[in-house]
C-alpha positions as a Markdown table, in Angstrom:
| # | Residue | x | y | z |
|---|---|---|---|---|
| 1 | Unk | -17.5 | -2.3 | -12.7 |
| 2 | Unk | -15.1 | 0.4 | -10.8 |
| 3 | Unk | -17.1 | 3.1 | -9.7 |
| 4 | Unk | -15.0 | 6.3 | -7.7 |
| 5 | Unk | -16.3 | 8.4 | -5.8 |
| 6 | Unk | -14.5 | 11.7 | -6.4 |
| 7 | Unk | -13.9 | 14.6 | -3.4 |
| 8 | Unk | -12.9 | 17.9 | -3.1 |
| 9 | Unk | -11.3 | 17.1 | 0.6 |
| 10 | Unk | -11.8 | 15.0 | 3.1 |
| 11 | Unk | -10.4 | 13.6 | 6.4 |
| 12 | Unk | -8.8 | 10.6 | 5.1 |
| 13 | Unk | -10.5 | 8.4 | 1.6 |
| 14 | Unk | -9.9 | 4.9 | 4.3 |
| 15 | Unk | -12.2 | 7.0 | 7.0 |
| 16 | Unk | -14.5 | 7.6 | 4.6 |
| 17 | Unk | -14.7 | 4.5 | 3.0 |
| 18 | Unk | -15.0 | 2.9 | 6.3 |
| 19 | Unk | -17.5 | 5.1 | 7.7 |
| 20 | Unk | -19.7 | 4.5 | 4.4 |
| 21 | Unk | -19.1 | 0.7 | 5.0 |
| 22 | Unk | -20.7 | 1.1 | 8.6 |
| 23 | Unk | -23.3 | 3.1 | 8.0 |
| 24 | Unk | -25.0 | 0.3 | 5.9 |
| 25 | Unk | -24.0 | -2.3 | 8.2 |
| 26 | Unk | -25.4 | -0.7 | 10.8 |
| 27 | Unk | -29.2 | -3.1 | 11.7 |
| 28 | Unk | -28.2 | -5.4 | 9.1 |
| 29 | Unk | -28.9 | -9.0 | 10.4 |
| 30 | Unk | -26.3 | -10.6 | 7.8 |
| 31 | Unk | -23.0 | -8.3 | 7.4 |
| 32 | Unk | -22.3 | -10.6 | 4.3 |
| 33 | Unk | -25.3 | -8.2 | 2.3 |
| 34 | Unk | -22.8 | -4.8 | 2.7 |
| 35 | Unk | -21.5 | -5.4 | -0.7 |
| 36 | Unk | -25.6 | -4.8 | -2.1 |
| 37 | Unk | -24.7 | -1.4 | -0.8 |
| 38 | Unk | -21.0 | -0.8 | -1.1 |
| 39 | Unk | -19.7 | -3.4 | -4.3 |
| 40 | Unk | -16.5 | -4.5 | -4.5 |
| 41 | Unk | -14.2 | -2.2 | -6.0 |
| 42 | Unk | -15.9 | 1.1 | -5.0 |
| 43 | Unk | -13.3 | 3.8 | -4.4 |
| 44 | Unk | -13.2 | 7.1 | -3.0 |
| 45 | Unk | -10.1 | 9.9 | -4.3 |
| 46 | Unk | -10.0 | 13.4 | -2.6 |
| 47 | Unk | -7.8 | 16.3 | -3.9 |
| 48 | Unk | -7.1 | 16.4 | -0.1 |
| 49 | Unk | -6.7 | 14.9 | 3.0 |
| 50 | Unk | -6.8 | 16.9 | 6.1 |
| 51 | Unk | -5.9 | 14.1 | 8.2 |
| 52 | Unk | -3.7 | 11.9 | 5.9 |
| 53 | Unk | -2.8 | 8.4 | 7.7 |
| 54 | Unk | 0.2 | 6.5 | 7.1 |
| 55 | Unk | 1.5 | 3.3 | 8.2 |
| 56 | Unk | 1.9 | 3.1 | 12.3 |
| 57 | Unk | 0.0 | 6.1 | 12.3 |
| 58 | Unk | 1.9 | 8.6 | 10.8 |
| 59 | Unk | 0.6 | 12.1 | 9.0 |
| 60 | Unk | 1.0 | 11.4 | 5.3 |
| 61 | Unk | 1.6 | 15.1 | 4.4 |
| 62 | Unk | 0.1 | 16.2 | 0.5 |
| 63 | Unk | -0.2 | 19.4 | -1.2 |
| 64 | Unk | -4.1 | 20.0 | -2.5 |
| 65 | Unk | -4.7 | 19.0 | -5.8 |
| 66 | Unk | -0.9 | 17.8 | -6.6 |
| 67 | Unk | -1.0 | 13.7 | -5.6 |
| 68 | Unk | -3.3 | 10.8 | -6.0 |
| 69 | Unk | -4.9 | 10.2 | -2.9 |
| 70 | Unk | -7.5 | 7.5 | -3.1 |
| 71 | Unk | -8.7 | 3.6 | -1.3 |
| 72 | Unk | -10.9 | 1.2 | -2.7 |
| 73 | Unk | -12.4 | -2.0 | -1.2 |
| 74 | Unk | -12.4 | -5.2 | -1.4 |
| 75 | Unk | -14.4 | -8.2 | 0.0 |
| 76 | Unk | -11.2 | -11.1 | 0.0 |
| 77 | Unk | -12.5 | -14.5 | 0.4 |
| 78 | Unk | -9.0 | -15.9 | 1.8 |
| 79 | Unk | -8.2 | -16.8 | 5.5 |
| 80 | Unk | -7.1 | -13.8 | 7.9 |
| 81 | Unk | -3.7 | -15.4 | 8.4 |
| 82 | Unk | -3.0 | -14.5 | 4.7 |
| 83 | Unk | -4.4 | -10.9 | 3.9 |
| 84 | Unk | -0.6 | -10.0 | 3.4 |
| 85 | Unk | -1.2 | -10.9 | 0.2 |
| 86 | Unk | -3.5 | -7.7 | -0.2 |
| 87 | Unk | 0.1 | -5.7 | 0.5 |
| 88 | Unk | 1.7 | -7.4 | -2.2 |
| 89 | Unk | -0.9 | -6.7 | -4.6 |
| 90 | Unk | -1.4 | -3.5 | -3.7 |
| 91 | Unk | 2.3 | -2.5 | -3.9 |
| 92 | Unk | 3.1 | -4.2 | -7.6 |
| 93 | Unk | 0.2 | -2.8 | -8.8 |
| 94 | Unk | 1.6 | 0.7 | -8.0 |
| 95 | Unk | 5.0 | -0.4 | -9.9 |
| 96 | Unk | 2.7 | -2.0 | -13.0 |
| 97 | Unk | 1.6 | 2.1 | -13.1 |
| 98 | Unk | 4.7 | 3.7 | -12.3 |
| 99 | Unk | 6.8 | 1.5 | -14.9 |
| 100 | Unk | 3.9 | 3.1 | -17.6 |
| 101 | Unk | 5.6 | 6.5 | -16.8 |
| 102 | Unk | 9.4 | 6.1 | -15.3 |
| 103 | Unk | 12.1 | 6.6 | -17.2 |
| 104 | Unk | 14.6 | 4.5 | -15.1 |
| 105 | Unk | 11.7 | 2.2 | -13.5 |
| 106 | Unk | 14.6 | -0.4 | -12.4 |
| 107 | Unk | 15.1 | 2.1 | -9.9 |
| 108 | Unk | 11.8 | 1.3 | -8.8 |
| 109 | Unk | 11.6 | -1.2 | -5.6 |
| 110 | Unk | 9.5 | -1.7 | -2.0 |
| 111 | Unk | 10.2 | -0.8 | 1.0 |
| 112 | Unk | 8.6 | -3.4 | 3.2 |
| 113 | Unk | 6.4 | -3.7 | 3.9 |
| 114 | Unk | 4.8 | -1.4 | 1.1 |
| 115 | Unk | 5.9 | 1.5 | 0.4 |
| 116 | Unk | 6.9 | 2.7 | -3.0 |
| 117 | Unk | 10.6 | 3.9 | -3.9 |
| 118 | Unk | 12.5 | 5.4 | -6.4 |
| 119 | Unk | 16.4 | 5.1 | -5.8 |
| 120 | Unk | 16.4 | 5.9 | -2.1 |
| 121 | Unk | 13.6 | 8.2 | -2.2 |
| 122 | Unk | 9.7 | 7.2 | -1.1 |
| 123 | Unk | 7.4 | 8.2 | -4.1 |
| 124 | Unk | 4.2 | 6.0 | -2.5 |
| 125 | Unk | 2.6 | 4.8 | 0.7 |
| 126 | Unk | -0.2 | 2.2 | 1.1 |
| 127 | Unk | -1.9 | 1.5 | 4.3 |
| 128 | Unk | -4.4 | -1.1 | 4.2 |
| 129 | Unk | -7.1 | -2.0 | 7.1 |
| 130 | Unk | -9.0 | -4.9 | 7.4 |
| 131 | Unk | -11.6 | -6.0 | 9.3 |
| 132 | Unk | -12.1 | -9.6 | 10.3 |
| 133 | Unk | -14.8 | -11.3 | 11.9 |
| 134 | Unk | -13.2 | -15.2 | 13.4 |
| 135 | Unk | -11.6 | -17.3 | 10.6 |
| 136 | Unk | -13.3 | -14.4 | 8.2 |
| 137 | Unk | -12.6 | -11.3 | 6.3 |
| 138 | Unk | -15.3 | -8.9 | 5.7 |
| 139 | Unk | -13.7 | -6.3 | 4.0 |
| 140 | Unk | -10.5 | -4.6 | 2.9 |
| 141 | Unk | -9.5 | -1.1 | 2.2 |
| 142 | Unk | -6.5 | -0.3 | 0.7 |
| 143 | Unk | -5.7 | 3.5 | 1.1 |
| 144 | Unk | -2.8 | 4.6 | -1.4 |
| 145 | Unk | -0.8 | 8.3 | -1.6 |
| 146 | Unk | 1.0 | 8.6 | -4.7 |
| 147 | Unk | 3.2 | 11.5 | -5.1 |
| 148 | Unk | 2.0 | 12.7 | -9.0 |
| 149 | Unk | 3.0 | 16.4 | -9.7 |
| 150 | Unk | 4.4 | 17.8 | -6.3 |
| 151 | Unk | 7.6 | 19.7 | -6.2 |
| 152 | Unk | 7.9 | 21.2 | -2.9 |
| 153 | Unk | 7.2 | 18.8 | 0.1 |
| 154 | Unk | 7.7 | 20.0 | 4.0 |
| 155 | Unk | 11.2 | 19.3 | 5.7 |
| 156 | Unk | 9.7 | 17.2 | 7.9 |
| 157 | Unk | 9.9 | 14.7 | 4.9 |
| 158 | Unk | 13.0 | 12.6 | 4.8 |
| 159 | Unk | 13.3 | 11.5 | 1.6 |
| 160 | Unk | 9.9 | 12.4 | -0.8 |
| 161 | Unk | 10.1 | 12.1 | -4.4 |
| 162 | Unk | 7.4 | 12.9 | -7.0 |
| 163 | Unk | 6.7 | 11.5 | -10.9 |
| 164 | Unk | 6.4 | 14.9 | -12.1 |
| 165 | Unk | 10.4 | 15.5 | -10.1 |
| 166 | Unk | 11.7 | 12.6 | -12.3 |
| 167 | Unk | 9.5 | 12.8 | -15.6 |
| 168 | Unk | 9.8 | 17.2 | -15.5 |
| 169 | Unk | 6.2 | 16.7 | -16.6 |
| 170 | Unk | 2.7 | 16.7 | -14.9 |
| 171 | Unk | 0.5 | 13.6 | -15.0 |
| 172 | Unk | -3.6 | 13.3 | -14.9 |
| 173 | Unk | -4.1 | 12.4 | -11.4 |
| 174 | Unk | -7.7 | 11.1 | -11.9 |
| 175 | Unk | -5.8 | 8.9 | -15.0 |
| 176 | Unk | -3.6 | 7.8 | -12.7 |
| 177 | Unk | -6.6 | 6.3 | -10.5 |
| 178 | Unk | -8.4 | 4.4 | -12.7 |
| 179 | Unk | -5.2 | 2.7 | -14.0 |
| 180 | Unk | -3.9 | 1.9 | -10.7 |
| 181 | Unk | -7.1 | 0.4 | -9.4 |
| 182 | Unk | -7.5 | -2.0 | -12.7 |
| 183 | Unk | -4.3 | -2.9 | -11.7 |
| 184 | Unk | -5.2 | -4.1 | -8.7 |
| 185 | Unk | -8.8 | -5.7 | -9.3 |
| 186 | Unk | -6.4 | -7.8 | -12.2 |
| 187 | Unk | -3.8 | -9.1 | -9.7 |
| 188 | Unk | -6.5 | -9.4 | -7.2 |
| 189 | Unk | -8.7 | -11.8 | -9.4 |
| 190 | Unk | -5.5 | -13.8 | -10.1 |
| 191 | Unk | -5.2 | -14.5 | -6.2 |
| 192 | Unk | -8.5 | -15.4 | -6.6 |
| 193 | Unk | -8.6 | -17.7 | -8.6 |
| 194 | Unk | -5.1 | -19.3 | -7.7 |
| 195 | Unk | -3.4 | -18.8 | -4.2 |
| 196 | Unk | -2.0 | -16.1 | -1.9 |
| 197 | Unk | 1.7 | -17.2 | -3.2 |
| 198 | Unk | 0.7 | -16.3 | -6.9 |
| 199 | Unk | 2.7 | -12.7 | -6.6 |
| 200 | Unk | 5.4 | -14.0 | -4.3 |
| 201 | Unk | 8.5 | -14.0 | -6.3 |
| 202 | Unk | 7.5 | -10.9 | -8.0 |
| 203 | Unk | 7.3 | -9.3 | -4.7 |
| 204 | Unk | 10.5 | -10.4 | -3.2 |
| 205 | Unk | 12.5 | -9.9 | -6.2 |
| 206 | Unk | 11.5 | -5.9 | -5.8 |
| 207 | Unk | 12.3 | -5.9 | -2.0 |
| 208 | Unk | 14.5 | -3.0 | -1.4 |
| 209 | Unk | 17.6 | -3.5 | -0.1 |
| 210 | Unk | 17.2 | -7.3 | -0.7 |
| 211 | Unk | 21.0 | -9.1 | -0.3 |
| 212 | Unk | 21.8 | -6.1 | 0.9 |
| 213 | Unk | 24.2 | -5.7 | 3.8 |
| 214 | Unk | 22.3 | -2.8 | 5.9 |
| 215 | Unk | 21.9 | -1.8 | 9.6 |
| 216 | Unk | 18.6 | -2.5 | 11.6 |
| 217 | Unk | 17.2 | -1.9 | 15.0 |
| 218 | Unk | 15.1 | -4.8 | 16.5 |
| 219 | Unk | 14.4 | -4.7 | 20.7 |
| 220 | Unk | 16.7 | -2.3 | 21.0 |
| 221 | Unk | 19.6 | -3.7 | 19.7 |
| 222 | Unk | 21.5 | -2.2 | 16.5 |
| 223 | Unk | 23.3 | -4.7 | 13.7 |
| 224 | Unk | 24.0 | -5.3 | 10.7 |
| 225 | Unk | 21.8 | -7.8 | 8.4 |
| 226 | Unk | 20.4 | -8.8 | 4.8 |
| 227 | Unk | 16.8 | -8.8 | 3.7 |
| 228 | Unk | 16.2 | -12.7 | 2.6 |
| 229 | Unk | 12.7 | -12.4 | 2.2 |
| 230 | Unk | 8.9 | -12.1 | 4.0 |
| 231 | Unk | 6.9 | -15.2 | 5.3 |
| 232 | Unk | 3.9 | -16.2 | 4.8 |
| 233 | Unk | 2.0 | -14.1 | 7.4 |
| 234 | Unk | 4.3 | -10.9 | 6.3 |
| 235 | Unk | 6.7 | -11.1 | 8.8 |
| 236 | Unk | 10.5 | -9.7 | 7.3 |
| 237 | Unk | 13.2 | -12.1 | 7.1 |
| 238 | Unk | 16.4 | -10.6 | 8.6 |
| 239 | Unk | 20.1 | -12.8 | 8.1 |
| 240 | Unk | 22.6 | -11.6 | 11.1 |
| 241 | Unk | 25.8 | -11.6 | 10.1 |
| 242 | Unk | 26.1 | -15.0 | 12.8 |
| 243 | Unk | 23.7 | -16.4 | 9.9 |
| 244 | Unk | 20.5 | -15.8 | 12.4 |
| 245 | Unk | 17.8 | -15.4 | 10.7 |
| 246 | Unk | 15.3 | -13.6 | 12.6 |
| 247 | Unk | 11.6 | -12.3 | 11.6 |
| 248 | Unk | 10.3 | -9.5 | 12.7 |
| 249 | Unk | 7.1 | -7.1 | 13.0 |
| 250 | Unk | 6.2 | -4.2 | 11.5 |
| 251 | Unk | 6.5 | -2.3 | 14.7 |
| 252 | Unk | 9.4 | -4.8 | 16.2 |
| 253 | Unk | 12.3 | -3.2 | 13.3 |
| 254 | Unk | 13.9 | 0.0 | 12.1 |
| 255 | Unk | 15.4 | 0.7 | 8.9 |
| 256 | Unk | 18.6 | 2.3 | 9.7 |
């Protein structure tokens, strides 16, 4: 059963959700016994972050009471080496929602190595931490910012984009939740029960800019290249136009 835990504001929902994880953990002989206290699937939405986080720790900016701001955990029984397989799930089950709603949801497409787009423009962000303990996960939060029924975002935004900008409508937020998080406890139990390769294609065939001839910076050096894919370990596949094919980081390449 999904239980959320629902906030008026709050730091960030993955600090909160992590805090709440450590507090039980905290004299427990066995860390295993944290899901007695914290079950699989609890979630935590706030109708505000005061310190928003974003991949490589970036500010993710959100009006009050406008956007879906929420994380929920998870206790993956899969090999550290694989948890981008938690990104994947995480991302299409943001698209399974969106295409519910979108108009034009072939427009729809990930940035890797999750965020949401529309067109050009970035309508979700997902930043996931794990912690791991050896050859063992103990727990996964996936924090997700969904842009619902803003209109007006700061200029220090590049490129936002909102449902309610492309539907000219505004959406139940808490709705909006729930669906997204059954989203992701389905695809999750179909990892699960198969392998971390179950999503795979779906995921690549939604990679933005896939095939694509497009500039990126790696180590300093600018060129030109085309998305062929992500490994196993999450790792993007870049094809030079020498047909090198390099793999590279999430802090090792820039998106030009």
């Amino acid at each position: 059963m999904i239980m959320i835990k629902k906030l008026t504001e709050t730091g960030s929902t993955n600090s909160y959700l992590k805090e709440l994880i450590h507090v039980h953990m905290i004299d427990m002989v066995d860390s295993k016994d944290i899901s007695k206290y914290v079950p699989e699937f609890f979630s935590v939405m706030a109708h505000y972050q005061t310190e928003g986080r974003g991949q490589q720790n970036c500010h993710w900016h959100s009006a009050p009471n406008k956007n879906a701001l929420f994380s929920t955990l998870l206790y993956p029984k899969i090999h550290p080496s694989l948890q981008f397989c938690l990104s994947k799930i995480a991302s299409l089950s943001i698209i399974d929602f969106l295409k519910t709603l979108l108009p034009d949801s072939q427009h729809l497409s990930i940035k890797w190595p999750n965020d949401i787009y529309f067109k050009d423009r970035k309508i979700a962000g997902i930043l996931i931490e794990n912690s791991v303990m050896g050859e063992e996960m103990l727990y996964c939060v996936i924090g997700i910012g969904l842009n619902m029924n803003q209109i007006y975002f700061s200029d220090q935004l590049p490129n936002p984009i909102s449902v309610s900008q492309i539907t000219d409508l505004t959406h139940d937020i808490e709705e909006a939740v729930k669906l997204i998080i059954n989203n992701i406890a389905f695809r999750y139990a179909k990892i699960m029960e198969n392998d971390c390769t179950f999503y795979d294609d779906e995921y690549l065939n939604l990679l933005y800019q896939k095939n694509k001839e497009a500039n990126y910076e790696v180590d300093n050096e600018v060129f030109s290249a085309r998305i062929k894919g992500v490994n196993e370990y999450g790792k993007l596949l870049l094809l030079k136009k020498n047909c090198e094919l390099i793999e590279c980081g999430l802090k090792e390449v820039k998106f030009l």
